[in-house]
Each structure stands twice: as C-alpha cells, then as structure tokens.
N, C-alpha and C positions, 0 to 999 in steps of 0.2 A: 385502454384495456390493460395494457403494462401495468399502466402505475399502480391499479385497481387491483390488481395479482397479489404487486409486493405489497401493499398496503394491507392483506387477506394473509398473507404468510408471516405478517409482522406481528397481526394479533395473536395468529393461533400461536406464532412462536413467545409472543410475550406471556399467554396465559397458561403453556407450557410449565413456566419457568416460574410461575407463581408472580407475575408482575404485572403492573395495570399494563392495558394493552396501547399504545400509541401508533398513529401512522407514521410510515416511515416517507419522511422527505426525497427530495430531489437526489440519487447519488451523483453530486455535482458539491467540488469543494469552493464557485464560489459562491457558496450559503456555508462558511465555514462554521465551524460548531468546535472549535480548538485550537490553541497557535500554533501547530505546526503548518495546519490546512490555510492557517491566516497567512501566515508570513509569506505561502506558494501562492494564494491569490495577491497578494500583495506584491510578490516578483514580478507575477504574470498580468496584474493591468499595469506597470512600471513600464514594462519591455513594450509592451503592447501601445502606448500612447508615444514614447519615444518612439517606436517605429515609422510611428505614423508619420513624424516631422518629415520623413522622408515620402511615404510613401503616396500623400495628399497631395503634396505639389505635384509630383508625376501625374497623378490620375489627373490633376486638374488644368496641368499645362500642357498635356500630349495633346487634346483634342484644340485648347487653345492654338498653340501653335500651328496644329495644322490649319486653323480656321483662318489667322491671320499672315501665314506664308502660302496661303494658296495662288495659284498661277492667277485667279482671276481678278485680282486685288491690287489697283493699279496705284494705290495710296499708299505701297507701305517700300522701302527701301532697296531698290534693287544692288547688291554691293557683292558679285561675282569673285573679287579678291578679299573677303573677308576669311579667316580662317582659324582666329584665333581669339579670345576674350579672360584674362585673368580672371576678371569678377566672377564670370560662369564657370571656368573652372575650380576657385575656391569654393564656391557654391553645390557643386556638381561632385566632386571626391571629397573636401573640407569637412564639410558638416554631416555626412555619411563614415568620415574615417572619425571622429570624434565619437555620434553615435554608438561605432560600432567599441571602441576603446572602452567608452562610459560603461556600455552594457556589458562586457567582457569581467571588467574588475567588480559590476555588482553581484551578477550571477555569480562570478567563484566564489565572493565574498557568504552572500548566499547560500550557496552550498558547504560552504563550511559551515555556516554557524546550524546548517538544517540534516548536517551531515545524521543518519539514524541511530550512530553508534554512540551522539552527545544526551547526556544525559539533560533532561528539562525542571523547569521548577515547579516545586508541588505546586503552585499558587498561589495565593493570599488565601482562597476557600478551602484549604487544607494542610495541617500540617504531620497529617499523616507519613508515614513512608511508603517509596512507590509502592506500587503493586503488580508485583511478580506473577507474569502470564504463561505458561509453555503450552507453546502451537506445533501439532503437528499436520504437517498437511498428506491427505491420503486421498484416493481415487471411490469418490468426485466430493469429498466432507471436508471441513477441519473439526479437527480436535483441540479442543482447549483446554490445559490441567493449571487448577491455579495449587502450584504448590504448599501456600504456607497455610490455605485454606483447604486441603487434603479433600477435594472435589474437582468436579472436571466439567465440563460440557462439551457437545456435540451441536455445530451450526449457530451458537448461539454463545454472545461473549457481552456478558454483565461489567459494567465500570462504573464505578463512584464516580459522580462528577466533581471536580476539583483537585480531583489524585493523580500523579501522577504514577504513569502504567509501561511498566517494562516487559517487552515479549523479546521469547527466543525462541526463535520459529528454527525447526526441520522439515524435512519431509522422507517418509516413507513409503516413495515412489520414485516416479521422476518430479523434476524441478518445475515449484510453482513459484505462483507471486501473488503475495497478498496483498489489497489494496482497500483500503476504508478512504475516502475519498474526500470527506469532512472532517477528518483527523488526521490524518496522517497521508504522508507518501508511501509509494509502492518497494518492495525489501520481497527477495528471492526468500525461497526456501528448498534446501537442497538437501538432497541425502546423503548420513555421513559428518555434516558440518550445522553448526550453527551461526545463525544469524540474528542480528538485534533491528529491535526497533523501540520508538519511546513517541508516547503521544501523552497525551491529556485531553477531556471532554470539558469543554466549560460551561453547557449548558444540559441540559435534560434534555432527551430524547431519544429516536432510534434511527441509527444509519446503517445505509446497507455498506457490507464488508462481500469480496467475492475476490474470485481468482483469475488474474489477467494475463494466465501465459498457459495456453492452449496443451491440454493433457488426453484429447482421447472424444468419444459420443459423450458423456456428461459434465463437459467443460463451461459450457453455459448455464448448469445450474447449481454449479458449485459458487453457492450463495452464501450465507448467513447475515444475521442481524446484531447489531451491536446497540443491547440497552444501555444509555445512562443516566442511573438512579442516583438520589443521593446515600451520603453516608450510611443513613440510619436503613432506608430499604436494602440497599447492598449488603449488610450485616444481618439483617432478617431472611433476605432471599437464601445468602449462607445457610445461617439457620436450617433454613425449609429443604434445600437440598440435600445437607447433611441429613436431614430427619429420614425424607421419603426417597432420595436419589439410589441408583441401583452402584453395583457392585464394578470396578474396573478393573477388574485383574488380568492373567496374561491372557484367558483362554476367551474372555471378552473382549481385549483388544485383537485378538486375531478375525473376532467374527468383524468386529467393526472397519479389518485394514482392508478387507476384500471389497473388489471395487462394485461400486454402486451407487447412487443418488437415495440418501435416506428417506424415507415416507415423514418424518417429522424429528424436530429436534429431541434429542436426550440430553439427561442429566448425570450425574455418578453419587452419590457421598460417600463413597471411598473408594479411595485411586491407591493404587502400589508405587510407594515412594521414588522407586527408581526407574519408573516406567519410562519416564523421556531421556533418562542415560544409556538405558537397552536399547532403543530405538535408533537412537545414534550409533550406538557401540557399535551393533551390529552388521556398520559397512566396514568399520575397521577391523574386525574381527576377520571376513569375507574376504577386506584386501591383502591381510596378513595372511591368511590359509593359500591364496593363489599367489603371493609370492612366495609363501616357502614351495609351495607344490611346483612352482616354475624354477626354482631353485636347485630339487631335488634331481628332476629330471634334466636340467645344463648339470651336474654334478655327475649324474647316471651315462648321459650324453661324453662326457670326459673320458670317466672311467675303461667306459667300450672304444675309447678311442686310443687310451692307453694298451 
C-alpha cells in the first residue's frame, strides 16, 4: 500500500512539472542510480562481508562446541590443566584486530574521498557545468531555486542525467537533513549557514528525496521526488516553467515558509534573485540585533553602577 502511495504522488508530481510520469523505485541506495550512492553501497557490502570473517565462525562454532564439550561425551579429551593455546588466541584477537585496522583506514579513506563538500565529475555523458541548486528547507516542504535558470520548485527537484548537481542547502526553521538515498548521502541544513552537497544521476528516473531528522506532526511527509531527465527534456521543462510557472517574490515566499504539508508540488518562472541570501542573512541580522541589544544594556547596567 506504501509503495502504491509514492508510486501515485510520483505521477501526479511528474505531470505537475510537465514530465512524463515514472514510478518511483525502492528508496534504498542499494539500487544505486549515481556514484556517490555507489561508492556507500560499495563500502557497505565491503564492511558487511569482512565482518563476517568474524562473525560466521562464532555463530557456527558456539553451538559446535558446546555439542562436542558436553559432559556426556566420553570420546573427547578430558585435560583439567589446559588453560592456554597460542593458535586460538591468534586466531581469537589476531584476525579481528587486523579486520578491525583494515576496516578503519577504508572507511576514513572513504569518507574523504565521499566527503559532500568534494566536488564530482560531470561524467563522460556530460560536459556541461554543474548545476547550481539552492535548497531551502521549511516546515514540513523544501524549496528548490535553481539560480542560473531564475526558476524554483516546490517538493519537486528536476536533474539532467549526466550533470553534475551542486546544492546549498539552508533552512528556515529548525535544522533538517536532506537525504535522496539513490544519489546521494544525508547533509544537515540549518539556519543561518550554508551547507553543500554534490551528487550526480546516471541514469533516468525518479527517487524519492525526504527529510530524516525529526521537525514537528508533518515530519513524515516531508517528501519530495527527484526527476532525472535528460539534457534536452531538462532545457524544455525549463522552458515550460519559465512559460507558465507562478511568481516568487517576498510576499510569496512568506505564504510558502508558514508551516504546512503542501496539497501538491508547485512551480515559479520567476524567483527574486537574492531570495536565498535574505533567507540566510536574516539569522545574522537577528544575532547582530541581540548582541548589540545585550550590549547596550551591560553598557546601561555599568553606567547605574557608576
């Protein structure tokens, strides 16, 4: 019945957007659909069968041994001063401290090379330049403004497959985490600051993108879907947005920050250029007025004391 849901929100939101409609697969990155998502399933069956070296002998020698040191077993060695065995213990800390060394320097390694802030390669299927996304996260939507393409969406985040895609996520609320599970790792967004992320689509489709760090009653269906078209439909759907997309100015983005689970995705063809620097600005703005205002009164505080 789940899957049947997103499956139903993936069309009505692809035909929203003027794109043919697709089912949206499994959100599970290992069906990955990009190399970022590749390379985490790739860490994660690594660790996962290295574990094992360990884990298989226990499960299959604990019941062993009890079966062959049982009291009733008059065939197997009675040796009351044994208390010690080299072999078992190299065997026993040796091959678990190696394990654990091996797995230690792949994961950091890992994590550097997958670090969010490193920039990826367009591809071989594109020698486009990336494609510059600003995400803002708000209570219970996100926002998506693609700057260079002075349009935006709501719930709904189009990518060329082959491009590489740069997002710098805020938020205009309390702190989320965006997470597309087929492209990409999970990256905070917090208000006040920005943060990056960098993925790429290798393949055509639609995956679900949602938010994994708990904001409130509509944290659960703070969803969306991320189409990836190719070149030529991505510059059309452009097109089409620009054509018939609504208006995002300040007095629209206010209706939009107020919290709520939207009835269905929107579009814009024209966004106010410095919409995601207002956004930001205005926690620094907030913390500069309550330190001068904390300021003034240790200042005032002084004075009466003089």
């Amino acid at each position: 019945m789940q899957h049947t849901a997103t499956e139903g929100h993936a069309k009505r939101s692809a035909s929203r957007v003027g794109l043919a409609a697709m089912p949206v697969r499994a959100a599970i990155f290992a069906v990955a659909a990009g190399p970022v998502a590749a390379a985490e399933r790739q860490l994660l069956v690594q660790a996962a069968v290295l574990m094992l070296f360990v884990v298989v002998p226990v499960i299959v020698l604990t019941p062993w041994v009890a079966w062959r040191f049982r009291r009733r077993n008059r065939r197997s060695a009675y040796r009351p001063g044994w208390d010690f065995s080299r072999t078992l213990e190299v065997l026993i800390w040796g091959v678990p401290a190696l394990l654990v060394a091996f797995l230690a320097v792949r994961v950091w390694t890992q994590s550097r090379a997958l670090d969010p802030y490193r920039a990826i390669d367009a591809g071989q299927a594109s020698a486009a330049a990336p494609l510059d996304v600003q995400v803002v996260g708000l209570d219970w939507k996100w926002l998506f403004i693609y700057p260079d393409q002075h349009i935006a969406t709501l719930n709904t985040l189009v990518l060329p497959v082959g491009r590489a895609v740069h997002l710098h996520l805020t938020s205009d609320t309390v702190m989320e985490s965006l997470l597309v599970p087929r492209l990409a790792g999970q990256i905070y967004a917090m208000p006040g600051m920005i943060t990056q992320l960098w993925l790429r689509a290798d393949r055509p489709g639609d995956f679900v993108g949602e938010n994994t760090q708990y904001n409130g009653s509509g944290f659960a269906h703070q969803k969306f879907v991320v189409h990836a078209v190719d070149a030529g439909d991505f510059s059309r759907w452009v097109g089409k947005v620009r054509a018939d997309g609504d208006v995002l100015d300040a007095r629209r983005y206010r209706e939009l920050a107020r919290r709520g689970v939207p009835a269905a995705p929107e579009r814009f063809g024209q966004v106010d250029a410095d919409l995601f620097g207002r956004i930001v600005a205005k926690y620094h703005a907030s913390a500069q007025l309550r330190a001068s205002t904390m300021a003034s009164r240790a200042t005032g505080r002084t004075n009466d004391a003089h």
